[in-house]
N, CA, C and O atoms as a GROMACS GRO file, in nm:
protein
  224
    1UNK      N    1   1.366  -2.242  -3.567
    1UNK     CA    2   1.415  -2.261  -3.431
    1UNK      C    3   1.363  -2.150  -3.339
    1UNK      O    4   1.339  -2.166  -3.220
    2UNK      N    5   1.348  -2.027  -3.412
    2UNK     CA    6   1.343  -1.922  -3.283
    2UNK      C    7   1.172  -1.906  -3.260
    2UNK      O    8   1.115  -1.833  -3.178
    3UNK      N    9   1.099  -2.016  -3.382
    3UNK     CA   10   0.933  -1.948  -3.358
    3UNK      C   11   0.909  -2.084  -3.240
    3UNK      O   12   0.823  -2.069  -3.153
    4UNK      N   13   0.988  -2.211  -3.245
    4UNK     CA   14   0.968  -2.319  -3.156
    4UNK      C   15   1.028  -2.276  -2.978
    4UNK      O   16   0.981  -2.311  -2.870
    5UNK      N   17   1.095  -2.227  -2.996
    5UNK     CA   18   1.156  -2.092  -2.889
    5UNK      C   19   1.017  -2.035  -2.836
    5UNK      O   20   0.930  -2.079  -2.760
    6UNK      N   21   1.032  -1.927  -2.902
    6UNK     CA   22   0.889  -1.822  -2.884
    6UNK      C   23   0.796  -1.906  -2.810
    6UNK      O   24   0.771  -1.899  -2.690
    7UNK      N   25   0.762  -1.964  -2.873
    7UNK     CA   26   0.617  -2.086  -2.865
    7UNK      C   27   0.644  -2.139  -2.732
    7UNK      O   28   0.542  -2.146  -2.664
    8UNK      N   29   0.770  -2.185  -2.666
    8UNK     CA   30   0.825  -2.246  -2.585
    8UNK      C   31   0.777  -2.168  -2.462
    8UNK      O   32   0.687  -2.208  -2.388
    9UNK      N   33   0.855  -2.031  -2.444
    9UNK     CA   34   0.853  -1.930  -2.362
    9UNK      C   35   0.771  -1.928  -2.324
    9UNK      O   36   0.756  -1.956  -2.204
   10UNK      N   37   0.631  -1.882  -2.434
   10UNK     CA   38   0.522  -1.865  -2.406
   10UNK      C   39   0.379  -1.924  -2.346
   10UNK      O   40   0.273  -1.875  -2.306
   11UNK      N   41   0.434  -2.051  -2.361
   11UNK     CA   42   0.392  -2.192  -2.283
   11UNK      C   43   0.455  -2.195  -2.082
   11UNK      O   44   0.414  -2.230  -1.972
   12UNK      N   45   0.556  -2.143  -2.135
   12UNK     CA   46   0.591  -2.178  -1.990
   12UNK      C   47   0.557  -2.022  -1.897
   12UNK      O   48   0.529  -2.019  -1.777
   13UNK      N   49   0.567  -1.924  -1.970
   13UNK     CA   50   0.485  -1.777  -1.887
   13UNK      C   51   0.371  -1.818  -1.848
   13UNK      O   52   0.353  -1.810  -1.727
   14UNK      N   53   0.251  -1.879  -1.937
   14UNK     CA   54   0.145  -1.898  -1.934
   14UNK      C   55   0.139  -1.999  -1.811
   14UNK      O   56   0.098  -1.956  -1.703
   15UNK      N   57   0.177  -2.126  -1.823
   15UNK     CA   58   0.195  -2.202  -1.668
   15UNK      C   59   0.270  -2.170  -1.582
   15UNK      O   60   0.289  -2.258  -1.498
   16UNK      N   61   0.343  -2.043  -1.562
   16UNK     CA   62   0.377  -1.992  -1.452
   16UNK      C   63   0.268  -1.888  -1.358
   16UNK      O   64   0.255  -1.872  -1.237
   17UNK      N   65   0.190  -1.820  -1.498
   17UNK     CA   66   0.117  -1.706  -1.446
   17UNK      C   67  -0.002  -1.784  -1.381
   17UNK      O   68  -0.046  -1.728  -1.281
   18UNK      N   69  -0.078  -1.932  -1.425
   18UNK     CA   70  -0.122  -1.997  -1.374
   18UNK      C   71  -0.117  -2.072  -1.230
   18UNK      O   72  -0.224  -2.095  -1.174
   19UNK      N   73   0.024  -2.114  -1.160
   19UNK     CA   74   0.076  -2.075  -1.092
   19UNK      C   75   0.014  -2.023  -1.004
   19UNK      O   76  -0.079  -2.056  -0.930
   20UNK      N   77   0.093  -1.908  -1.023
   20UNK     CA   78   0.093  -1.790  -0.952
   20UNK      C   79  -0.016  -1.783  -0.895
   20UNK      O   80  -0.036  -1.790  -0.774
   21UNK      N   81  -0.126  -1.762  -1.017
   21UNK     CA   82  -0.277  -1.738  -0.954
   21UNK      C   83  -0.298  -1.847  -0.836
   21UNK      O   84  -0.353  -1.810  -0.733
   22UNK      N   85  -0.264  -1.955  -0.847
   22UNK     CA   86  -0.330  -2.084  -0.768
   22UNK      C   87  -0.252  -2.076  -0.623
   22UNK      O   88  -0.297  -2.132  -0.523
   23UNK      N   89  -0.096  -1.979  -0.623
   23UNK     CA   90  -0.047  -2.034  -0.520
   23UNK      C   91   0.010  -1.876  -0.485
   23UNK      O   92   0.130  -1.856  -0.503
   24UNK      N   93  -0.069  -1.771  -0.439
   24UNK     CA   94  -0.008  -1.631  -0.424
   24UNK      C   95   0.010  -1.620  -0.312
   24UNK      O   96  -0.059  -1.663  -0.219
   25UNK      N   97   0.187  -1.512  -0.309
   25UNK     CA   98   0.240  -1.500  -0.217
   25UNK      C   99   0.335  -1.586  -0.232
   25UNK      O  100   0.426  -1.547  -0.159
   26UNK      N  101   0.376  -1.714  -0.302
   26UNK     CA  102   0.483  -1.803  -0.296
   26UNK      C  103   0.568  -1.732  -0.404
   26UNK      O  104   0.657  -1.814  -0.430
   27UNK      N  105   0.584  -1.645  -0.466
   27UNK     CA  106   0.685  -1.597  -0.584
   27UNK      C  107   0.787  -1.497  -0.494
   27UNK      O  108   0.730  -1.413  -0.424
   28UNK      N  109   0.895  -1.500  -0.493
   28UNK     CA  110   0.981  -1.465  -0.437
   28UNK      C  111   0.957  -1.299  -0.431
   28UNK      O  112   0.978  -1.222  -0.337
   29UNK      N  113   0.908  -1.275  -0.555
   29UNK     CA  114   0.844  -1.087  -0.584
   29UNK      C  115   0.731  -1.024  -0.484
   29UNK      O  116   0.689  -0.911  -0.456
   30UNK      N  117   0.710  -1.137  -0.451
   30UNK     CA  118   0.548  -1.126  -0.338
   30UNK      C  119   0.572  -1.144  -0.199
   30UNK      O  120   0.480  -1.125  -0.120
   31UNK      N  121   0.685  -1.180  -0.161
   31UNK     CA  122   0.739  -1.228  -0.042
   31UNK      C  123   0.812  -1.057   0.024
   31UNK      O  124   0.904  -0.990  -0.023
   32UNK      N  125   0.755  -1.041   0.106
   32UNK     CA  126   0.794  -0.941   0.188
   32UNK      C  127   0.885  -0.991   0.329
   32UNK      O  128   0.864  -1.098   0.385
   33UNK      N  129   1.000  -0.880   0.380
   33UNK     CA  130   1.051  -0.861   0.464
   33UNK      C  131   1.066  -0.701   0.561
   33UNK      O  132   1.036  -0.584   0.540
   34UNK      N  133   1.110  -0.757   0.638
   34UNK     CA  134   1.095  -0.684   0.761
   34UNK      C  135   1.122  -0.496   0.721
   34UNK      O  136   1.066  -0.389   0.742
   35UNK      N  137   1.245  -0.549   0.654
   35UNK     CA  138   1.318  -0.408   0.618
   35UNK      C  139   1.307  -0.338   0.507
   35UNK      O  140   1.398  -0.263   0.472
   36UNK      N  141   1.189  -0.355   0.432
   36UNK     CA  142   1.148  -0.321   0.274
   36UNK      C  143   1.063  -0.226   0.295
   36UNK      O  144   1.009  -0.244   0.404
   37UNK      N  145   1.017  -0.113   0.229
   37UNK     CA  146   0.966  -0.014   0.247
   37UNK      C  147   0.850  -0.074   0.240
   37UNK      O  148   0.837  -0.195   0.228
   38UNK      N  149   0.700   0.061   0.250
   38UNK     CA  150   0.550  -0.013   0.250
   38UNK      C  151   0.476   0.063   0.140
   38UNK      O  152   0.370   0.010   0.107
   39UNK      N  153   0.509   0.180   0.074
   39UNK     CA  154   0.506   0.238   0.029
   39UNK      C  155   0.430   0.202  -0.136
   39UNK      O  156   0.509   0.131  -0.198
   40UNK      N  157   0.334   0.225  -0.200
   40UNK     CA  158   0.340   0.145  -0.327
   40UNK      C  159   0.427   0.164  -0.435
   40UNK      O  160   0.437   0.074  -0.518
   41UNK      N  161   0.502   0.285  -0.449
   41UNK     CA  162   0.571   0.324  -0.565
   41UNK      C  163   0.718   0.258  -0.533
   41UNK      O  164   0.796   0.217  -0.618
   42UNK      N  165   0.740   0.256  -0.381
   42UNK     CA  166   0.878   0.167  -0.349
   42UNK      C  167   0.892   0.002  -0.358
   42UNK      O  168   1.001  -0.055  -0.360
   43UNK      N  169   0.724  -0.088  -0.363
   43UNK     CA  170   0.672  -0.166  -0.390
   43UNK      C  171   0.690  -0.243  -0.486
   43UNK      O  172   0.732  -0.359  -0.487
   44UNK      N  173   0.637  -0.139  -0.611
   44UNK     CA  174   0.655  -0.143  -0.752
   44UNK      C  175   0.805  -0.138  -0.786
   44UNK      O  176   0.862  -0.247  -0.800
   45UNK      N  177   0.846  -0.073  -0.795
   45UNK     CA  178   1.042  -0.030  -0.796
   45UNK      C  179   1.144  -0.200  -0.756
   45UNK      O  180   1.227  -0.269  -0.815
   46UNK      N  181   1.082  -0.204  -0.640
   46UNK     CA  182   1.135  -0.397  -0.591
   46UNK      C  183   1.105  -0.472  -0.642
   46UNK      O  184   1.178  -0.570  -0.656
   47UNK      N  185   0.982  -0.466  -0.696
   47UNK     CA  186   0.907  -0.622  -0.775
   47UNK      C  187   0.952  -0.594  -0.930
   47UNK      O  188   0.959  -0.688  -1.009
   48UNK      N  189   0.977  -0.487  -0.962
   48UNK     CA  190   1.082  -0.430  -1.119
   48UNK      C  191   1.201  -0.515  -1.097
   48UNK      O  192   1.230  -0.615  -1.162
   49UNK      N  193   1.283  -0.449  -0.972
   49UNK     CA  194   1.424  -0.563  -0.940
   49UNK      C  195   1.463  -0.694  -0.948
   49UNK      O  196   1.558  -0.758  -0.993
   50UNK      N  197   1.339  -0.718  -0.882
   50UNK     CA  198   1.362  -0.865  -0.800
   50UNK      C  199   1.288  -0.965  -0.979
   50UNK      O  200   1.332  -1.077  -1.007
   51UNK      N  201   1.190  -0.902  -1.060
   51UNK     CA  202   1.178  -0.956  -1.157
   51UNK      C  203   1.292  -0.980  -1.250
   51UNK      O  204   1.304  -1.096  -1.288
   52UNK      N  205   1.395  -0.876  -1.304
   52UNK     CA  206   1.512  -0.823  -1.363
   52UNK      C  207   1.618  -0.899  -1.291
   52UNK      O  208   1.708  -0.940  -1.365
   53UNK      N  209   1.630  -0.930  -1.156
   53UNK     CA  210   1.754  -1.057  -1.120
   53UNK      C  211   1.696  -1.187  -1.149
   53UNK      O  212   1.784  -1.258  -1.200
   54UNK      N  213   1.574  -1.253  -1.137
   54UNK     CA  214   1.570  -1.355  -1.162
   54UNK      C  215   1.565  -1.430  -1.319
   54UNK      O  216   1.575  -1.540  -1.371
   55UNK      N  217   1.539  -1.263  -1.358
   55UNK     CA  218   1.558  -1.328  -1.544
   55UNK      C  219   1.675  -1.290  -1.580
   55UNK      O  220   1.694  -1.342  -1.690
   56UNK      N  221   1.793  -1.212  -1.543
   56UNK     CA  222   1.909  -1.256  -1.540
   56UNK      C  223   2.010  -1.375  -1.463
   56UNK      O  224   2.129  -1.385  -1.494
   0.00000   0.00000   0.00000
C-alpha cells in the first residue's frame, strides 16, 4: 500500500511541476502582493510558508 502511495505522490509532483513550467506565475507561491517584501531572502522565507500551508 505505501509503495502504490509513494508511486502515487510522485506521479502527481511530477504533473504538477510540469504545470508549473507551462503556466508560471499561476501557483499561489509565485503570486505577489502589494505588501510583501522585495527582498530575496524575505522571498524565499514566504514561498517556505506559503508551500508548508498548502501541504498542511
Amino acid at each position: 500500500m505505501s509503495r502504490r502511495l509513494f508511486a502515487a505522490c510522485a506521479r502527481l509532483h511530477h504533473k504538477d511541476r510540469l504545470i508549473a513550467e507551462h503556466t508560471p506565475g499561476l501557483r499561489a507561491e509565485d503570486q505577489r502582493f502589494d505588501e510583501e517584501p522585495t527582498d530575496e531572502e524575505a522571498d524565499e522565507k514566504l514561498r517556505r510558508t506559503r508551500r508548508r500551508i498548502f501541504r498542511e
